[in-house]
TORKOL-4160 file (C-alpha; in steps of 0.2 Angstrom, whole numbers, padded with zeros to 4 digits, m for minus):
79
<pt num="1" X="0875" Y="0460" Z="m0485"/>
<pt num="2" X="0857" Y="0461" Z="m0476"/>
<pt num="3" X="0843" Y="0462" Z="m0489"/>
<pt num="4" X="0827" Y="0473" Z="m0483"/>
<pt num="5" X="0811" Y="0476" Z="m0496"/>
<pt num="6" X="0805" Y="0494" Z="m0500"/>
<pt num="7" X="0791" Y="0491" Z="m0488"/>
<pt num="8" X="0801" Y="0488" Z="m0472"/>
<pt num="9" X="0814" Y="0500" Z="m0478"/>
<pt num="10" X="0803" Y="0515" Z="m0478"/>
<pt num="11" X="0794" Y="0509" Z="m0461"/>
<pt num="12" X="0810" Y="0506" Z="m0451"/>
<pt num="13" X="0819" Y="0519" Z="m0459"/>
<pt num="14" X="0827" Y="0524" Z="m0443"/>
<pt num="15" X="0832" Y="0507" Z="m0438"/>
<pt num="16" X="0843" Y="0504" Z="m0454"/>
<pt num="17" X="0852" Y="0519" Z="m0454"/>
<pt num="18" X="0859" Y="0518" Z="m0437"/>
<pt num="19" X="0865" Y="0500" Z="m0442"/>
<pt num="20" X="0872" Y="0509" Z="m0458"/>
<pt num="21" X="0879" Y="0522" Z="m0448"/>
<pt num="22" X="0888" Y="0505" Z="m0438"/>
<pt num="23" X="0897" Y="0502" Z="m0453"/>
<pt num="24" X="0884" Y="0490" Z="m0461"/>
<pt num="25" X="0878" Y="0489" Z="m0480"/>
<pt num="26" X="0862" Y="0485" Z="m0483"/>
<pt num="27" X="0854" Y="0481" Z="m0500"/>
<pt num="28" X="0834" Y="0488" Z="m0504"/>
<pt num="29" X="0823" Y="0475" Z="m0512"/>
<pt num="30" X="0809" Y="0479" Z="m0523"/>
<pt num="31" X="0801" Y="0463" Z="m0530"/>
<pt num="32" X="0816" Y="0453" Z="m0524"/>
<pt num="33" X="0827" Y="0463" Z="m0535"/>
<pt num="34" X="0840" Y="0476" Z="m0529"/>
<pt num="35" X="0837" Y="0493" Z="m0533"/>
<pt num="36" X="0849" Y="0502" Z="m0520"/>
<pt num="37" X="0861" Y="0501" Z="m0507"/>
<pt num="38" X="0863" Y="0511" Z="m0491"/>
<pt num="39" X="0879" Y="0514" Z="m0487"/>
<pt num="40" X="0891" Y="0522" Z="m0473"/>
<pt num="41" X="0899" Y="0537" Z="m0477"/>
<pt num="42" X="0918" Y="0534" Z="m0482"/>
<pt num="43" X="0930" Y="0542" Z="m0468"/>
<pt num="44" X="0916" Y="0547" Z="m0457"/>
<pt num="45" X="0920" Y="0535" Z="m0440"/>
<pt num="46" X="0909" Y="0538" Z="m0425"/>
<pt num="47" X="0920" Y="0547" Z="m0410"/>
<pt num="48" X="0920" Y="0540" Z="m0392"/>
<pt num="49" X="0907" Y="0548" Z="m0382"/>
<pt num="50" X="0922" Y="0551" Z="m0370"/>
<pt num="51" X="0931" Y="0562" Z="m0383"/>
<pt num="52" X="0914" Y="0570" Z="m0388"/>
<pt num="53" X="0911" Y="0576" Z="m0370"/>
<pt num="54" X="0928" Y="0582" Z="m0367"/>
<pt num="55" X="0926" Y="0595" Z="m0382"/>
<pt num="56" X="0909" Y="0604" Z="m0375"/>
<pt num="57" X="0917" Y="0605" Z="m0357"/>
<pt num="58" X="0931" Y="0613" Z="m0366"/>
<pt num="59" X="0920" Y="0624" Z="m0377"/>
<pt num="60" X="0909" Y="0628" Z="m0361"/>
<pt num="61" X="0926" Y="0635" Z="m0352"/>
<pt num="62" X="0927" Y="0653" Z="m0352"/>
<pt num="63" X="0908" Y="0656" Z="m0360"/>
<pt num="64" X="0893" Y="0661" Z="m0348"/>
<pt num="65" X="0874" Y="0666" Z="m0353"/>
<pt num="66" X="0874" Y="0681" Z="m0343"/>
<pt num="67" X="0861" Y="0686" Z="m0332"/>
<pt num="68" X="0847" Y="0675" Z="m0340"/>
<pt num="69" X="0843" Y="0660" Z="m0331"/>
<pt num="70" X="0845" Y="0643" Z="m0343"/>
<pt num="71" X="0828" Y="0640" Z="m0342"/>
<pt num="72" X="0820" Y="0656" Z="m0347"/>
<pt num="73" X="0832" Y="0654" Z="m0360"/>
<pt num="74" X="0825" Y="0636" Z="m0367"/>
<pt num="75" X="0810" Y="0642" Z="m0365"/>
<pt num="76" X="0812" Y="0658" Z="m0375"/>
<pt num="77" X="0818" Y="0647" Z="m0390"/>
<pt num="78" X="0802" Y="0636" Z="m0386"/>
<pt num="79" X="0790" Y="0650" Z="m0396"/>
């Protein structure tokens, strides 16, 4: 299991959750001594983006934004 210090941890925060979110542990430092481990959440599995995209074209089917054009619309939730 990777070990990271409190320092990097909190700077590259990001970083080490997408590798947790892989399936990784990863054990926090402070000092050299482990205080916490990041950890993936049991039964959650990441879904095929094939799979993913598939569900909003089905979700899309059948629903329409009217008369408003798209991009009045993303602009509208802009403000």
């Amino acid at each position: 299991m990777p070990r990271v210090g409190a320092y990097e941890a909190k700077t590259k925060l990001a970083n080490l959750l997408e590798r947790v979110a892989e399936g990784e542990y990863i054990t926090i430092t402070k000092h050299g001594v482990p205080v916490a481990t990041l950890a993936p959440v049991p039964g959650r599995q990441q879904r095929p983006a094939i799979e993913v995209i598939a569900d909003l074209r089905a979700f899309r089917r059948g629903r329409r934004l009217g008369r408003t054009p798209l991009k009045k619309l993303i602009e509208e939730g802009r403000r």
